[in-house]
matplotlib code that plots the C-alpha trace (Angstrom):
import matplotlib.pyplot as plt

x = [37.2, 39.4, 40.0, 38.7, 41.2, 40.1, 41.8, 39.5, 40.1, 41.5, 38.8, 36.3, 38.0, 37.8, 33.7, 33.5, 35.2, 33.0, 29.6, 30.5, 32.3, 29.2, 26.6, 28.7, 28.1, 24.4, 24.5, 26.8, 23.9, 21.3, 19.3, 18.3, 19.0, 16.5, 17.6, 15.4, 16.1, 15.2, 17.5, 19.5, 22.8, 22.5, 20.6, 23.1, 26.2, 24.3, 23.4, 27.1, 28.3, 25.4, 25.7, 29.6, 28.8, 26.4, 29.4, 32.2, 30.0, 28.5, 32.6, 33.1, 30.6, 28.2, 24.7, 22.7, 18.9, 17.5, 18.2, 15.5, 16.4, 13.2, 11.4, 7.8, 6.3, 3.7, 2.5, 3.5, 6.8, 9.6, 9.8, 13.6, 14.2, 11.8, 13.6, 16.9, 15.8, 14.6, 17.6, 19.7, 17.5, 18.1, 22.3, 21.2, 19.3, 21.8, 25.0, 23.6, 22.5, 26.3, 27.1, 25.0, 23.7, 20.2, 19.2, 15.7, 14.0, 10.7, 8.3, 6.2, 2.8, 0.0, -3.2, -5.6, -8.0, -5.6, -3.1, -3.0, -5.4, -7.6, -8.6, -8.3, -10.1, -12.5, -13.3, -13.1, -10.1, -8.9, -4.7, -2.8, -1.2, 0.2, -2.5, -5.3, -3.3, -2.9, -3.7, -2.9, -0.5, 1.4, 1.5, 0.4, 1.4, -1.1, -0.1, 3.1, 2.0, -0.7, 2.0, 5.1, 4.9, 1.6, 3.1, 6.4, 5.8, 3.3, 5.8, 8.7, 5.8, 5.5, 9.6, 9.6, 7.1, 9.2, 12.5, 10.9, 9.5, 12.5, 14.3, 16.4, 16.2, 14.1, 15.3, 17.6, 16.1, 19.8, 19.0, 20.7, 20.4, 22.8, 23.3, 24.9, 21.9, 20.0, 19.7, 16.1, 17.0, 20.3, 17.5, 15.1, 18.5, 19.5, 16.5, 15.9, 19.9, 20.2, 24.4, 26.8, 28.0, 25.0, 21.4, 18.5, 14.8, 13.3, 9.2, 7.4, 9.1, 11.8, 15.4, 17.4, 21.4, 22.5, 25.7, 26.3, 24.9, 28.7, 29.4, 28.9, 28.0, 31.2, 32.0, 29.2, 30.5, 33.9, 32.7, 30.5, 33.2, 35.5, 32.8, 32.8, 36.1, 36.6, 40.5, 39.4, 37.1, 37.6, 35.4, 33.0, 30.5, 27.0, 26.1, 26.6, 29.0, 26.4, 23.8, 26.0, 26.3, 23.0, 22.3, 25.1, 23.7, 20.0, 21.6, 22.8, 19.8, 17.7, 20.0, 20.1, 23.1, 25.0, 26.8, 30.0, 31.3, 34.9, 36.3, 34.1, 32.7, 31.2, 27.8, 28.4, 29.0, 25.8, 23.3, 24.6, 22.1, 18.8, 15.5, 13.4, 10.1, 6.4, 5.9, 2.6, 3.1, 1.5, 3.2, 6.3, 4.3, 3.8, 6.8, 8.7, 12.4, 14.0, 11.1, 11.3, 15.4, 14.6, 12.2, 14.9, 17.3, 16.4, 16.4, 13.5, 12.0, 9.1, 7.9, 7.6, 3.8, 3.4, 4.8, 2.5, -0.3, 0.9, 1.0, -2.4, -3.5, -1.7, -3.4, -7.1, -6.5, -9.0, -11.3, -15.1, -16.0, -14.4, -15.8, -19.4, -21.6, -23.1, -21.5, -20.9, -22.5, -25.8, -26.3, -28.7, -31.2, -31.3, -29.4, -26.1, -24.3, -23.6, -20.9, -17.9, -15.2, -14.5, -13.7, -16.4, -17.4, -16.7, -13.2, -12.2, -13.5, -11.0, -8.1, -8.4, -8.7, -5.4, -3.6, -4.6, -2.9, 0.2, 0.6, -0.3, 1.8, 4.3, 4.1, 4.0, 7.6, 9.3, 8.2, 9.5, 12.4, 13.2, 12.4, 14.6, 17.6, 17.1, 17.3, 20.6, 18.4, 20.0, 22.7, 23.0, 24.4, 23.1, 20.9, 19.2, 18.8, 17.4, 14.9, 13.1, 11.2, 8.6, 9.0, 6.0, 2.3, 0.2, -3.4, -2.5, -5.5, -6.2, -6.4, -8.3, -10.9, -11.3, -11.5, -14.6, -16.1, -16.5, -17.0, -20.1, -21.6, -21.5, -24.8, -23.5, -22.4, -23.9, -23.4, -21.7, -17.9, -17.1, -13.2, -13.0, -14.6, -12.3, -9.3, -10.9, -11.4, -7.7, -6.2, -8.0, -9.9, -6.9, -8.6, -6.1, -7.3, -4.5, -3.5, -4.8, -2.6, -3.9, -2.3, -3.1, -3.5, -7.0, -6.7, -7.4, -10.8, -13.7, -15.5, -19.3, -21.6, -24.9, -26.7, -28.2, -30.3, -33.1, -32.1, -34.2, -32.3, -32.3, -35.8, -37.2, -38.8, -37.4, -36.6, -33.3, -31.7, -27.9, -25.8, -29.1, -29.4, -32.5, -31.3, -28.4, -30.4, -32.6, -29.4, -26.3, -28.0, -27.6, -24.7, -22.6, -24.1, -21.4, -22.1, -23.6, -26.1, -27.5, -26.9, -25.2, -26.5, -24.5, -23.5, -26.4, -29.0, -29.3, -29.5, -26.9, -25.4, -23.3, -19.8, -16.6, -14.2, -11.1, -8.3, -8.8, -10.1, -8.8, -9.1, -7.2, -4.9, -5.0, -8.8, -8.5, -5.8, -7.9, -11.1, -9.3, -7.0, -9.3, -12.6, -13.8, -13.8, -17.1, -18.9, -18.0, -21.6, -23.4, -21.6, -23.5, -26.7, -26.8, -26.5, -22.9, -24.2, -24.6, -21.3, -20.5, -23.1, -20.7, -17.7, -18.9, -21.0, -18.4, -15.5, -13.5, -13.5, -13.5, -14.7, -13.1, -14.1, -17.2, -17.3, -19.9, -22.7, -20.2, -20.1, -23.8, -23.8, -22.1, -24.4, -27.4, -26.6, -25.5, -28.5, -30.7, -30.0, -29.3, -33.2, -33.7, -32.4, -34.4, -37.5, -36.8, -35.1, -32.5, -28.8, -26.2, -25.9, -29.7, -29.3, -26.7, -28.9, -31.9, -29.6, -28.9, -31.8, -33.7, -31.3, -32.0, -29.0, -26.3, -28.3, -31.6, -29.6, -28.2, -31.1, -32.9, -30.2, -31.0, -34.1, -33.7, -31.6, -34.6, -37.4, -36.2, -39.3, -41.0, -41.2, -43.5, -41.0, -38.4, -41.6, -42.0, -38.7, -38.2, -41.5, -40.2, -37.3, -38.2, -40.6, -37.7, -36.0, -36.3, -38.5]
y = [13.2, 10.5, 10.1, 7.6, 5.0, 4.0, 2.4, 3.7, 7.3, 10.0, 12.1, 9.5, 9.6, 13.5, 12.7, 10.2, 11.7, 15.4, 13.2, 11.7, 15.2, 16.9, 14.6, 14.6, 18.5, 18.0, 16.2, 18.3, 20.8, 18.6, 17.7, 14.5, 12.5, 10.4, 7.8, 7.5, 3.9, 1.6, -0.9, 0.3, 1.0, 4.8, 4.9, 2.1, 4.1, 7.3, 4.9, 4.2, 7.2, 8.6, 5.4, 6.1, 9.8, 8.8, 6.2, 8.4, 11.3, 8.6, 7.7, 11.4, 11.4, 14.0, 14.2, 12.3, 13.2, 9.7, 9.2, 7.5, 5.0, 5.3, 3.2, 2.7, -0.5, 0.5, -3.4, -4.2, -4.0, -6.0, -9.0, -9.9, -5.9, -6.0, -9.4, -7.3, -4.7, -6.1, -8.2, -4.6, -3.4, -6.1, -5.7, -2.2, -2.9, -5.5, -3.0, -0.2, -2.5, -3.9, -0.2, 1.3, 4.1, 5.3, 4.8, 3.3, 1.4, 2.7, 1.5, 4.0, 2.0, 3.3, 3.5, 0.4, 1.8, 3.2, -0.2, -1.3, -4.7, -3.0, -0.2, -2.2, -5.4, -3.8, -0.9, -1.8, 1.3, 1.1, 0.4, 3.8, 3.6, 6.4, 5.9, 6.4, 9.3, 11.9, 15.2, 18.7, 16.9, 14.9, 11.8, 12.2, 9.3, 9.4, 5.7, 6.6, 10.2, 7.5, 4.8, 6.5, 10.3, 11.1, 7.8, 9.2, 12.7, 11.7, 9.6, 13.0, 14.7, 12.4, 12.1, 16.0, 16.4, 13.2, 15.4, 19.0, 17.3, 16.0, 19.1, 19.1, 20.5, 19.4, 16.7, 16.4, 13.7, 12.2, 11.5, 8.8, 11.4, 11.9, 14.1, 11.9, 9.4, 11.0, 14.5, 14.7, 14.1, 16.3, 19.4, 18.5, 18.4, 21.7, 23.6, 22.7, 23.5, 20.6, 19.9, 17.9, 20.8, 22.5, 21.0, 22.3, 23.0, 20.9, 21.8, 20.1, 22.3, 19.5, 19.9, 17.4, 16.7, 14.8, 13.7, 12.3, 14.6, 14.3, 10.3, 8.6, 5.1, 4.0, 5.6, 3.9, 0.6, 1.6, 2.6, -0.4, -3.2, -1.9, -3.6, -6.9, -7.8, -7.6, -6.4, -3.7, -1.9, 2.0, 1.8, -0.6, -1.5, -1.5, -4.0, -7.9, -8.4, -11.0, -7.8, -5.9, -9.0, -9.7, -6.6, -6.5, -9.4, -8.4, -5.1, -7.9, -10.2, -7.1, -6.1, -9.5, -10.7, -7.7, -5.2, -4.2, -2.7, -1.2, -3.4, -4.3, -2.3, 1.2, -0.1, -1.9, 0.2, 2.3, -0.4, -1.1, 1.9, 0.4, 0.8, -1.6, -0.4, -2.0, -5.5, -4.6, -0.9, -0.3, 2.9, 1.6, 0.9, -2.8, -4.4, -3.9, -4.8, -5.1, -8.0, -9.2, -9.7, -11.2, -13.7, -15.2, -16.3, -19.7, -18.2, -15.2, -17.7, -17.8, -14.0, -15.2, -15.4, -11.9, -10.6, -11.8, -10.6, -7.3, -7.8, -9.2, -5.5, -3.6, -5.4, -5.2, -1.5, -0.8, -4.2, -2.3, -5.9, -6.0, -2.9, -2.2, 0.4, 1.6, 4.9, 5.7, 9.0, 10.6, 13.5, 16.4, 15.7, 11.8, 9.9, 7.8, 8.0, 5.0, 4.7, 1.9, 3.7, 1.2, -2.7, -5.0, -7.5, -10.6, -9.1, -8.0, -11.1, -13.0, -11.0, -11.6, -15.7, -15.3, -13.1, -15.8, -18.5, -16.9, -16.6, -20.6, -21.6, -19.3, -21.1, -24.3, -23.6, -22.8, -25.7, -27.8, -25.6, -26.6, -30.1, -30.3, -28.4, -30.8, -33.9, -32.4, -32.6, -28.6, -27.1, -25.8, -22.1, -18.6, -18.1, -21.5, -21.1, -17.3, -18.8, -21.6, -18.7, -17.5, -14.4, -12.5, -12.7, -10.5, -10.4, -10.7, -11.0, -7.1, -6.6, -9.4, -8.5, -5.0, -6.4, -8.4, -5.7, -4.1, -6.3, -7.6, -4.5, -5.0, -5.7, -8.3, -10.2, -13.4, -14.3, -13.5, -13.3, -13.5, -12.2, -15.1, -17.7, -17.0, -17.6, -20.8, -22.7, -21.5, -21.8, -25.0, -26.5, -26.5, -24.3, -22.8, -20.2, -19.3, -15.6, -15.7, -14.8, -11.5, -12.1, -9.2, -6.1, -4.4, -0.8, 3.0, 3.6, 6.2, 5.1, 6.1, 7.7, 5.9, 8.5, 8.8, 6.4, 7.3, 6.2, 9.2, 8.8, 5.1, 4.5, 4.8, 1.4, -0.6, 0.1, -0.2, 0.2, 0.1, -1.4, -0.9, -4.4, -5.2, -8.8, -7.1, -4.4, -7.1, -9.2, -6.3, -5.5, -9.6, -10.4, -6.9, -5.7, -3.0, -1.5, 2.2, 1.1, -1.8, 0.1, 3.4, 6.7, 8.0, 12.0, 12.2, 10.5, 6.9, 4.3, 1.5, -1.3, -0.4, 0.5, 1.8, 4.4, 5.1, 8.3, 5.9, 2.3, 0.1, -3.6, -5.5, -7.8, -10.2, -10.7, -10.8, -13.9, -15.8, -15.2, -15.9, -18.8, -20.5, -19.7, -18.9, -23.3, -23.1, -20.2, -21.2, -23.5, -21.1, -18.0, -19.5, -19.0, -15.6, -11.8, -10.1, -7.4, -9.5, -10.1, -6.5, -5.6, -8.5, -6.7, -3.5, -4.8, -7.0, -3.7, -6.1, -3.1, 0.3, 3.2, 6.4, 8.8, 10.7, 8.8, 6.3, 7.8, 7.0, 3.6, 3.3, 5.3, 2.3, -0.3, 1.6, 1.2, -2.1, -3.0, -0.7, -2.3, -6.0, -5.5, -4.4, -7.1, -9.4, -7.9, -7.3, -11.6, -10.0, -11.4, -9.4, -8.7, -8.2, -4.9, -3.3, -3.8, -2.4, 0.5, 2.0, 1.5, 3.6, 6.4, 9.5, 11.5, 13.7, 16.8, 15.8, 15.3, 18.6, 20.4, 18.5, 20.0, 23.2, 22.7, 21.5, 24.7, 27.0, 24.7, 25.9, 28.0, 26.6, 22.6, 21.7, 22.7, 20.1, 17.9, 18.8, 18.8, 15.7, 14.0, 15.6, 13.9, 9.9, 10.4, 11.1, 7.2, 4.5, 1.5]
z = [16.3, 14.9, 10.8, 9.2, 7.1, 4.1, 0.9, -1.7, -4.0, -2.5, -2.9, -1.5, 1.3, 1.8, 1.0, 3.3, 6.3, 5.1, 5.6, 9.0, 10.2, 8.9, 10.6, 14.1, 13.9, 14.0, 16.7, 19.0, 17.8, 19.6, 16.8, 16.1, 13.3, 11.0, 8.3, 5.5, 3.9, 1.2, 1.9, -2.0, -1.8, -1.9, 1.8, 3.1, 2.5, 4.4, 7.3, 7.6, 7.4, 9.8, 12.3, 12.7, 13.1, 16.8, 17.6, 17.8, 19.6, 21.8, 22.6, 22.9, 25.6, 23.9, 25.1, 22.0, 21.0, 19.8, 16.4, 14.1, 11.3, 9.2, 6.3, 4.0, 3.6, 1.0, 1.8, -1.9, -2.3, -4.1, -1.8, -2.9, -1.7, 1.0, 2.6, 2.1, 4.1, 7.1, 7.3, 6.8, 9.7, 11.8, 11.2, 12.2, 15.6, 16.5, 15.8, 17.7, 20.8, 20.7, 20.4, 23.4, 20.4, 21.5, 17.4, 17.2, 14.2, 12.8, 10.1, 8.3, 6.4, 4.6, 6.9, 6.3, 4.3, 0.9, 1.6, -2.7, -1.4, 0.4, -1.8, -4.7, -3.8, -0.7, -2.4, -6.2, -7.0, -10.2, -10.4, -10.7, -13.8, -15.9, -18.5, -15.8, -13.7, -16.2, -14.6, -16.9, -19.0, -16.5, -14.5, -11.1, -8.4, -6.1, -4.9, -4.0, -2.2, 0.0, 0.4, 0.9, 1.3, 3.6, 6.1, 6.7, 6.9, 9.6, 11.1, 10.9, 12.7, 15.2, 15.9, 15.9, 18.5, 20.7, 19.8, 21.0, 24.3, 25.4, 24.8, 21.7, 18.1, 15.2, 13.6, 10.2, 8.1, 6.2, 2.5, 0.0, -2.9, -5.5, -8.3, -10.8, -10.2, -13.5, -15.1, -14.0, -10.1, -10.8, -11.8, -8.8, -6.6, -7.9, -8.2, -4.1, -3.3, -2.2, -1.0, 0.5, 2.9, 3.6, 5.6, 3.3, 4.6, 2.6, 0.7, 3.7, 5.9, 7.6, 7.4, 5.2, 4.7, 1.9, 2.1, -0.6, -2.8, -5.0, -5.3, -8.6, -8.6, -8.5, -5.3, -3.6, -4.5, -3.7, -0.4, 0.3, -1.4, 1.6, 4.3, 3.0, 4.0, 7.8, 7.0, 4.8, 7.5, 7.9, 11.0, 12.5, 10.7, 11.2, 9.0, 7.9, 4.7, 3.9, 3.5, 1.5, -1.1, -0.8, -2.1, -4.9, -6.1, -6.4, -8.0, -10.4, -11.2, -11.5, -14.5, -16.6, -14.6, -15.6, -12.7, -12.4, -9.2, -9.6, -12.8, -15.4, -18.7, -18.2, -19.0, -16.4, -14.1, -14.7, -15.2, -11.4, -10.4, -11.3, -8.7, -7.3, -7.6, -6.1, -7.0, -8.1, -9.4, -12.9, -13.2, -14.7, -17.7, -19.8, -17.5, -14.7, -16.1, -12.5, -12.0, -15.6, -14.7, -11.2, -12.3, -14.6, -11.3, -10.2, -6.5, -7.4, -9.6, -6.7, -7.6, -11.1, -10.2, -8.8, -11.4, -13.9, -11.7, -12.4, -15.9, -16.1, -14.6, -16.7, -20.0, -18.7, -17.5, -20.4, -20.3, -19.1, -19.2, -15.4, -14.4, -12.9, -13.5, -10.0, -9.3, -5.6, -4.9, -5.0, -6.8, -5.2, -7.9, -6.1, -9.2, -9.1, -12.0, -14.6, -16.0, -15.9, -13.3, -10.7, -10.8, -11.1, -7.8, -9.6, -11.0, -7.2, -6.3, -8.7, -7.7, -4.2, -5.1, -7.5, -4.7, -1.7, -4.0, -4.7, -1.0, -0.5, -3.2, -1.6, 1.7, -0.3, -1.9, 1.8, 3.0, 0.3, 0.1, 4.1, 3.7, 0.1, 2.7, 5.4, 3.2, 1.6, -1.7, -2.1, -0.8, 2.6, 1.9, 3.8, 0.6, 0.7, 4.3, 3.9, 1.5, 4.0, 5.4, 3.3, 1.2, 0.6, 2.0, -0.1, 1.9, 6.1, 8.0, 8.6, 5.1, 4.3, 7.6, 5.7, 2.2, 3.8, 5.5, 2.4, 0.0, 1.9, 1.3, -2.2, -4.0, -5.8, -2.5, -2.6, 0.8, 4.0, 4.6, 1.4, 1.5, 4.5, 2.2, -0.6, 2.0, 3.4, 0.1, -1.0, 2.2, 3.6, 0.9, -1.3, -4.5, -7.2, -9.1, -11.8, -13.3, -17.1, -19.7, -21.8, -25.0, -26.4, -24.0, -24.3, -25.5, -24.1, -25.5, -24.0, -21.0, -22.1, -19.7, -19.8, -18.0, -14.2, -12.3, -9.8, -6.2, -4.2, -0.7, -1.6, -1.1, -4.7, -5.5, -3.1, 0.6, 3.0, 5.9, 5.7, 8.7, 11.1, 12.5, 14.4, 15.7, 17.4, 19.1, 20.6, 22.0, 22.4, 26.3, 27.1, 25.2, 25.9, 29.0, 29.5, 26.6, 26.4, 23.9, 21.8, 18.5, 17.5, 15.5, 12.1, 12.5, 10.2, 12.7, 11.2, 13.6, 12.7, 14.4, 17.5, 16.3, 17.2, 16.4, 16.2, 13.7, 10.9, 9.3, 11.6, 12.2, 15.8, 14.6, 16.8, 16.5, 12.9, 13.2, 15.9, 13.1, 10.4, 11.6, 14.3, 14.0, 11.0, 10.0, 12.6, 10.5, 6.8, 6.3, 8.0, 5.8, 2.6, 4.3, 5.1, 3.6, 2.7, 4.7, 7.6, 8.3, 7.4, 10.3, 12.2, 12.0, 13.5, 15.8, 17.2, 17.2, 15.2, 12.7, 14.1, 11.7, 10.9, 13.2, 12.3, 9.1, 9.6, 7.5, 4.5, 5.0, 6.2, 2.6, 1.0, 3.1, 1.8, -2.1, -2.1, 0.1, -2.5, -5.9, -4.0, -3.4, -6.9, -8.5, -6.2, -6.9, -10.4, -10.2, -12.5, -13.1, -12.9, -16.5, -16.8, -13.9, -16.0, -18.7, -16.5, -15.3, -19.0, -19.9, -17.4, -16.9, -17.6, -19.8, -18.9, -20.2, -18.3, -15.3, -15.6, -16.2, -12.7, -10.7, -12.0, -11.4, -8.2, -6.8, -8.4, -6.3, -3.2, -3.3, -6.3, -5.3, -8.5, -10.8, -9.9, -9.8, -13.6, -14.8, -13.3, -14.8, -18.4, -17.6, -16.7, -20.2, -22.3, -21.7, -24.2, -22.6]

ax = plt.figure().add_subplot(projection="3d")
ax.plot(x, y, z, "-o")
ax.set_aspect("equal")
plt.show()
């Protein structure tokens, strides 16, 4: 295997030509190799090294496994870093297709159903934030484990069974970690023996090689600096000098304008290791400094409105005003708890109206920008040019199909297709709704129990049916003749609207466009006529949305309690505000609850006593 040439420290040198030497070993051992990138510049120099490592045994005409180059879109990330990477994974596809290298792309993403929109907005989730995700003492991610972890080692899985089948090794996943990087990841790297010489089995069982567990920061740069200049290449290179300035210079604007590669100050130097973290990740506490920085350069100036969206949910983390009191599951005893724990309708609903203008004002400033380039208003440079597309869309039409889904099942839904709606009057009608500026952040305070309302099996005072849909079992045999049945039955015997299933939440794409894009200008009238859980019956019934499988006595669950206190405000001709009010005041307290349940195991051959206990109960509230 050749040596490679480089101009940089001597020891760098050794390192690099250790990494490729290294890597070209695991191959010869038939295993197959798996890039794990962010587009930084610690996972770029790995690719490089890994990439020439496949060339040269490809040359030495060694049988190859096929090697993986893998990434997360959590859905939310950085956009500026996100627009880097793709354009690093193009360099990629387009150097290993020049290269005949059997080295294929792959894009790990969160399922549906936990994606930061959906969850948050369909479901009412509050935003992880280190406040809010405290667990014996410490902060627990539990975005990052549903948007990173739980996608990719799904995705490893998946290449390791591909690998096994056609006949070679497990793979070796090649990680961008470095000791030097802090003194925490130095202790994580040394309590798992992680090396530069060695492949570890890694906590989730897969092998992993870092090689270049050794660098400092400056020997990244050093490294990378030699692959902008064409004359200065130890080996071919894989990808664009345009990506590896691209990336220097976000390195830079996300540090205040300050990062020195080689020359330069030793702060510097250092502060040319910052991260790029979610655009909309709360768990970087009041700011995000690498957005803070961005937002200042007159080319990221467009994220400056994300970014403030993040802010605005960091400071009403603690505002109960936004939150709603229905809690989501019936105890044995037949009560839902009350108590403030998830976002409010009207507050999801206003997030998903400021997040669908960001992303029109977003298209708005390419389209300017493209018209200001062709009228030689700005300068025509690659930057200018990489900025006519559009940078970030924040709510795509799968999302915003499941946001509606669920959102009309809200009791609070005033009408059908609301999420859709929402998009039409921003998107079509030309509505704004701004981000408000919290001035003064609302503090951590206790989040009171108000006690336990009776719902029976949602059928006490007022009656429903869920996602049953009688118009659709009289037409489904006319209008879908093929179909098994005119309606379907939940795994606990409900009859619902017909429905299909699939591993998880999922919603067709293209449908979604063609509803969202073409048809839904036909149905908007008729939307403001007609239930929320209409349309949620819609979805279903039309397999634009296919439930989890075995899961759909959860969301006939969720269909039932919005349907349930929807009729209880109508019969009641209560606001909003007035069937909070209601709720508190006709709950039944912690202790009384408590004491039902015990009643209610005992009754198993005693009925009355539940009966009584439960009639001591109602008499204690306050009318």
């Amino acid at each position: 295997m050749q040596s490679i040439k480089f101009a940089g420290p001597s020891h760098l040198t050794t390192w690099m030509e250790r990494g490729v030497q290294a890597i070209y070993n695991l191959i010869v051992a038939s295993h197959p190799l798996v890039f794990a990138v962010s587009g930084g510049k610690d996972s770029t120099v790995t690719t490089i090294v890994g990439l020439e490592a496949i060339r040269r045994a490809r040359q030495a005409g060694i049988v190859q496994a096929q090697h993986y180059v893998t990434t997360a879109n959590t859905t939310v990330e950085n956009p500026a870093m996100f627009q880097h990477l793709l354009r690093f994974l193009d360099d990629v596809s387009e150097y290993c297709e020049r290269h005949e290298l059997d080295v294929v792309v792959k894009i790990a993403q969160p399922s549906l159903a936990s994606q930061f929109v959906v969850s948050t907005i369909g479901r009412g989730t509050l935003a992880r934030t280190n406040q809010n995700s405290v667990k014996d003492g410490k902060s627990q991610r539990s975005c990052s484990t549903s948007w990173k972890v739980l996608p990719q080692i799904k995705l490893k899985k998946e290449l390791e069974a591909n690998a096994i089948r056609d006949g070679f090794k497990e793979p070796v996943t090649i990680l961008g970690t470095r000791r030097s990087e802090s003194s925490v990841r130095s202790a994580k790297m040394l309590e798992r023996g992680e090396s530069a010489t060695e492949v570890l089995r890694g906590a989730t069982g897969d092998l992993t090689y870092s090689p270049i567990a050794d660098w400092q920061t400056d020997d990244v740069w050093w490294m990378l600096s030699q692959f902008t200049d064409e004359a200065a290449f130890p080996f071919p290179s894989p990808v664009s000098a345009r990506t590896i300035n691209r990336m220097h210079d976000l390195y830079r604007e996300a540090n205040d304008g300050m990062c020195g590669v080689i020359l330069g100050e030793e702060g510097q130097r250092k502060s040319c290791g910052s991260r790029f973290g979610c655009s909309l990740c709360l768990m970087s506490g009041e700011q995000d400094k690498s957005m803070e920085s961005l937002v200042k350069e007159p080319k990221h100036v467009h994220l400056e409105g994300l970014n403030r969206f993040r802010n605005y949910l960091i400071a009403t983390q603690w505002d109960l005003s936004l939150r709603e009191l229905v809690g989501r599951t019936i105890s044995p005893a037949g009560y839902l708890r009350v108590q403030a724990d998830t976002y409010s309708y009207e507050h999801r609903m206003s997030l998903l109206r400021m997040l669908l203008t960001l992303d029109a004002l977003e298209i708005e400033r390419a389209e300017r920008h493209t018209e200001d380039l062709h009228a030689g208003i700005i300068e025509d440079n690659v930057t200018n040019r990489e900025l006519c597309d559009v940078q970030f869309e924040m709510i795509n039409s799968q999302q915003l199909v499941a946001i509606d889904f669920q959102l009309g099942m809200h009791h609070y839904c005033t009408h059908a297709f609301p999420a859709l709606s929402a998009w039409y009057e921003v998107h079509e009608l030309g509505r704004r709704h701004a981000i408000p500026s919290v001035i003064d952040p609302v503090q951590k305070g206790a989040i009171p129990l108000h006690g336990w309302f009776k719902v029976g099996n949602f059928d006490a005072s007022v009656p429903t049916d869920g996602l049953r849909s009688y118009e659709s079992e009289i037409w489904n045999s006319y209008l879908n003749p093929g179909r098994p049945s005119s309606y379907a039955v939940t795994p606990e015997g409900d009859r619902v609207c017909y429905f299909e299933e699939s591993d998880v939440l999922s919603v067709d794409p293209v449908d979604a466009n063609l509803m969202v894009n073409c048809e839904f200008k036909h149905l908007y009238l008729d939307a403001q006529r007609s239930t929320g859980l209409e349309s949620s019956r819609f979805w279903l019934n039309k397999a634009f949305v296919k439930l989890p499988k075995g899961k759909a006595g959860i969301y006939n669950h969720m269909a039932k309690r919005g349907q349930y206190f929807a009729h209880l405000a109508d019969r009641l001709n209560f606001s909003p505000a007035e069937l909070d009010e209601y709720l508190i005041k006709h709950s039944i307290s912690n202790s009384a609850h408590d004491a039902l349940l015990v009643a209610k195991n005992k009754s198993n051959s005693c009925l009355p006593l539940f009966d009584q206990v439960e009639a001591q109960a109602q008499q204690s509230l306050v009318f």
